[in-house]
N, C-alpha and C positions, 0 to 999 in steps of 0.2 A: 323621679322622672316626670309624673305628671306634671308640674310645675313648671319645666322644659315647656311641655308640651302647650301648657297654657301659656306662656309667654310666647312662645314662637307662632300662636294663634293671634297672638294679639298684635305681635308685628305684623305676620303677612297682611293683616287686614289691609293695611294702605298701602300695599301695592298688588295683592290677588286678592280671589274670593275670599272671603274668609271660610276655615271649616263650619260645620255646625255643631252648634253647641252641644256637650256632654251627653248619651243617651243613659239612662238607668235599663241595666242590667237584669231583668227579673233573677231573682234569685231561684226560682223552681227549676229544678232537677227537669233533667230532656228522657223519659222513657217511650220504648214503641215496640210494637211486634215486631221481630227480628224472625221468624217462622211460624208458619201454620197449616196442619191438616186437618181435613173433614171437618168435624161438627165442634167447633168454638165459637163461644158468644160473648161476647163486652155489650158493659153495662156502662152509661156515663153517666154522671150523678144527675144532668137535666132531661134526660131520657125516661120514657114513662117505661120502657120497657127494653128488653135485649134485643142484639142486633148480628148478626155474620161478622166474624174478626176476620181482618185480610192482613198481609203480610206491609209491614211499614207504617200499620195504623200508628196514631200515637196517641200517651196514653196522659193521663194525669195520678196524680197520688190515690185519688177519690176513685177512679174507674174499678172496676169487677173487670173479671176474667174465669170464663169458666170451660171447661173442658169436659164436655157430656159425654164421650164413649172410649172405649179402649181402643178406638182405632183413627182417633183423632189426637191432635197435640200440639200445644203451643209455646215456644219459648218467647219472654218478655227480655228486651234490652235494658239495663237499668243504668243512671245516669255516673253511676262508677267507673263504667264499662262491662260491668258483668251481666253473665247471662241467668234467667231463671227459667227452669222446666217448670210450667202449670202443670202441679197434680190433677190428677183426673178425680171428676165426679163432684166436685165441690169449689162455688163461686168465692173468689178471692181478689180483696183488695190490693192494688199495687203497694199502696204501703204497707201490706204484711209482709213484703219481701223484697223490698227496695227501698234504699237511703233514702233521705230528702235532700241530697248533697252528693256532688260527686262533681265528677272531671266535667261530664256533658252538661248544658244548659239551654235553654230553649229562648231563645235572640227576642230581641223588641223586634216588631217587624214595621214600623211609623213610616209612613210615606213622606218624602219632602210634599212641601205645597206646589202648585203650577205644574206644567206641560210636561215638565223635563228637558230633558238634554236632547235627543234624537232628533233634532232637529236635520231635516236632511242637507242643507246650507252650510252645516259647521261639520268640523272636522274632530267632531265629538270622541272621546276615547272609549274604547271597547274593553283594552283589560293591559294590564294591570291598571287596576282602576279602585278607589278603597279598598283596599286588603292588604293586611301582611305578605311579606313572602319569607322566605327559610333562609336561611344565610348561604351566600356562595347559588341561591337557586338560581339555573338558567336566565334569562327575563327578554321575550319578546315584547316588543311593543303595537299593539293592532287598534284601529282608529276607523272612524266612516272616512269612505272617500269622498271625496268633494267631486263634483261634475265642476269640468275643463282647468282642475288645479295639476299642472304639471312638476309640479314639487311641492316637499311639504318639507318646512325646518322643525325639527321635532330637539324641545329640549328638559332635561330635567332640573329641576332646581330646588336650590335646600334656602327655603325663605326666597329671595329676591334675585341669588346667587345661581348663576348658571353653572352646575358641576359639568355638564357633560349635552355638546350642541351637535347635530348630525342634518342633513338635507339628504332625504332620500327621494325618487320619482313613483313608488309604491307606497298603501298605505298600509305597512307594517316596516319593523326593522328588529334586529336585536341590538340589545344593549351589551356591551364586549366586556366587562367588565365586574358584575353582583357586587364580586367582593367589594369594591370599592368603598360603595355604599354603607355608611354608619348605622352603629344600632342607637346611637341616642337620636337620630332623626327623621323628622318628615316629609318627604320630598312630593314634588310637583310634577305632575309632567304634562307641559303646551304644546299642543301641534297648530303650529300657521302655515296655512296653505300658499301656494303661488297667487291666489286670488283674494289674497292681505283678508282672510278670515282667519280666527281662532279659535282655540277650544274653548277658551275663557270671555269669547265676547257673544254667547249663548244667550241673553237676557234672560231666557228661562231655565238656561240650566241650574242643576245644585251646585253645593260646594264645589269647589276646583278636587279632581280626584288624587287623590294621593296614597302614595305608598310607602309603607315602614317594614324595617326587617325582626325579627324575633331574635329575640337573645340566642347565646351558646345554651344558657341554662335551658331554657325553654324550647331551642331544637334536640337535646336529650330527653326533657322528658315525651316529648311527642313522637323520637324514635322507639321509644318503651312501650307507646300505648300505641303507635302502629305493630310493633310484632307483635303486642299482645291480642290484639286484632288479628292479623295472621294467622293463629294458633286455634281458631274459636271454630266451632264447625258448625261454620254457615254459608248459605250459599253466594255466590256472588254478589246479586242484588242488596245483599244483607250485608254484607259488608264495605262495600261501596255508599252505601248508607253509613253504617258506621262512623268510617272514615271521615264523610265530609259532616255529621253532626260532629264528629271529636276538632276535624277544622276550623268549622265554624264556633268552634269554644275554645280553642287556641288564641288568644290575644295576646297583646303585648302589652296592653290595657284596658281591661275589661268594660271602662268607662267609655271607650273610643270603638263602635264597631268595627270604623277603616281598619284597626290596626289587629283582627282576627283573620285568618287565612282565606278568605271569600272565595278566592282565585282558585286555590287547590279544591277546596268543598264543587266548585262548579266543573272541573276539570275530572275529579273522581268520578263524577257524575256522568258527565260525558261520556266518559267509555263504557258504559254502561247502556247508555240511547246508542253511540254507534253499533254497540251490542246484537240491536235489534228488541233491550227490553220491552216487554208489554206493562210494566209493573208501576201504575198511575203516581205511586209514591217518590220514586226517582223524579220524575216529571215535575211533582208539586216543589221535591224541596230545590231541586235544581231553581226554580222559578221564583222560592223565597228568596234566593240569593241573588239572582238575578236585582231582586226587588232591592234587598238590602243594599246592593252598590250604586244603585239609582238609576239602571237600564229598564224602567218599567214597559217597554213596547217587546224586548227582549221576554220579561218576565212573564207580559202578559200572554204572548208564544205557546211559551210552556205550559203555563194554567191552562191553555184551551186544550193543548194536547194532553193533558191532565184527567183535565172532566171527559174528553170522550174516552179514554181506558177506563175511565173509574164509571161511567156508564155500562161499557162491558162487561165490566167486575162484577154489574149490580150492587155496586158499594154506596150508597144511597148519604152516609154520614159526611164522606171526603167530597161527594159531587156539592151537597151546601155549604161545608166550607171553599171548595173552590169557587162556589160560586159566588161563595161572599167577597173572595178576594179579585177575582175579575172586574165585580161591582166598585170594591175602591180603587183600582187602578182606572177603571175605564171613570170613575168621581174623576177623580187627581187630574184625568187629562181631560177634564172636562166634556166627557163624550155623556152627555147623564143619560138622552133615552137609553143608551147604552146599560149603564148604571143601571136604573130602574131592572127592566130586564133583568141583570142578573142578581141583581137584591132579592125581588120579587120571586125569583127560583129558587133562591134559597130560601128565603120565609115558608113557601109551601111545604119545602122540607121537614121543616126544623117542628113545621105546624104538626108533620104526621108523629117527627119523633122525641117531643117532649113532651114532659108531664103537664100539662099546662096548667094545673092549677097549683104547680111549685113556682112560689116570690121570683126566685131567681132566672126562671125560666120565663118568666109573664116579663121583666127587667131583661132581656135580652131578647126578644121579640120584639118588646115597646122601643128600643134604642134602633132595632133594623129599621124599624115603620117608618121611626126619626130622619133615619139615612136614607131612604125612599122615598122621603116626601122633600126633603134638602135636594134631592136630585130633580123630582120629578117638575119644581118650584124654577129649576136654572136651565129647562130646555127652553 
């Protein structure tokens, strides 16, 4: 199938965007707190010291987990999909009790270069937008509206080829059809407004978005590892996590991020925020995905809502990485004091909780500096 797919890359080029090229897949296993009461502490290997576990932390192979009293308790998600209860009274590596391999995987998260897409001019696409969907799944189509466009021709197309053209006076529609749609392909989809703009004449947006279906095989076994999800006794939030990390490692080609379930990962999610969660972990990864489809104003949303629950929290670990992530979107879109600002909160962070006179730790400080002074260099 890849081969397809690289050929059909390499035609649309002269006549759409072209995709972008290949991402590498980290291979490291996706593990995180899936629950936790009272008194648990994580350990990260660039940490000089321990710190408060909160539920949806996530973990590495290397991290400690320790469970100080009998009226505290933490189970760790592991990248198989199993659950592990942390015994009590005694600090433990993830890899004493979790594979290096399994179903879940923890995504590249590379920003395209430039602005983006949200350009408020164009009739940019909302969703389905890079990601798989499941065979036979419903398919809305949602898009920015244009100011004073009173129709939009909205169509899909496989390469060059219009399968399927509509003009609606809203900017959403459904598509009548899923099934229709092949599982050896990649399709398109362009909305041109009444006021002769397109989704594709963005000068800054990314690749043209595209969507692919998931094989038969592969919606079986994803229905196995949702009931087995089902069956796990955890509470909503935790599961809802689950789901969209096992989505979001659902591919169709693990080389291709578009062709992983993005859509549903963001969606699981979702009902979760309508919910009314407080739980800053739903928030972040909703926001990677976000990220990952290339709606970074969207993503950046989320991160903000993000860091003030995880300020709440008092969760001091997840507020520097949000903050690092804010820092490279608000880079990307060129917003640097922006940037600075939030680099710069994170470094404070990172200053109180690593060992700093561990290589790796002093190498990961020196590269933020790098990124704060790249920023601070293009306001």
């Amino acid at each position: 199938m890849i081969w397809k797919r690289l050929f059909s890359i390499s035609l649309l080029s002269t006549v759409l965007i072209a995709i972008a090229a290949p991402a590498t897949i980290p291979a490291e296993g996706l593990y995180y707190i899936a629950a936790v009461t009272g008194d648990v502490q994580v350990k990260r290997r660039l940490w000089f010291g321990y710190d408060r576990a909160h539920q949806g932390d996530r973990l590495k192979l290397t991290d400690q987990i320790w469970v100080k009293n009998p009226q505290s308790s933490a189970t760790v998600s592991c990248s198989d999909l199993s659950n592990w209860q942390v015994p009590l009274g005694k600090a433990l590596k993830v890899s004493e009790v979790c594979p290096n391999s399994g179903i879940l995987f923890r995504p590249g998260d590379n920003l395209a270069p430039g602005r983006g897409i949200e350009n408020e001019d164009f009739p940019y696409l909302i969703s389905p937008r890079n990601t798989a969907l499941r065979p036979n799944q419903p398919l809305t189509l949602r898009w920015h509206g244009v100011k004073e466009a009173s129709h939009y021709d909205v169509t899909i197309k496989d390469l060059a080829t219009p399968v399927w053209e509509k003009r609606v006076s809203e900017a959403i529609v459904d598509y009548p059809d899923s099934s229709e749609l092949r599982r050896d392909r990649d399709y398109f989809i362009v909305v041109t407004a009444s006021t002769d703009v397109s989704s594709l004449e963005n000068p800054n947006q990314d690749p043209a978005p595209t969507i692919a279906l998931l094989t038969d095989d592969q919606e079986q076994e994803l229905n196995k590892n949702l009931a087995q999800i089902e069956t796990q006794n955890l509470d909503a939030d935790a599961k809802a996590q689950k789901k969209a990390h096992l989505y979001h490692s659902t591919c169709q080609d693990l080389n291709y991020p578009n062709t992983c379930l993005n859509q549903n990962a963001i969606e699981v999610l979702e009902t979760r925020i309508k919910a009314g969660t407080e739980n800053p972990a739903i928030y972040q990864l909703q926001a990677d995905m976000y990220k990952r489809i290339g709606l970074k104003r969207q993503a950046q949303q989320r991160y903000r809502t993000a860091l003030a629950l995880a300020k709440k929290a008092n969760n001091l670990p997840l507020q520097a990485e949000i903050q690092e992530q804010l820092g490279e979107i608000a880079h990307n879109l060129e917003e640097f004091a922006e940037a600075v600002e939030w680099l710069e909160a994170a470094e404070g962070i990172y200053q109180k909780l690593f060992n700093l006179e561990d290589p790796e730790a002093q190498g990961k400080l020196e590269e933020l500096r790098n990124d704060i002074e790249d920023s601070r260099q293009r306001i």
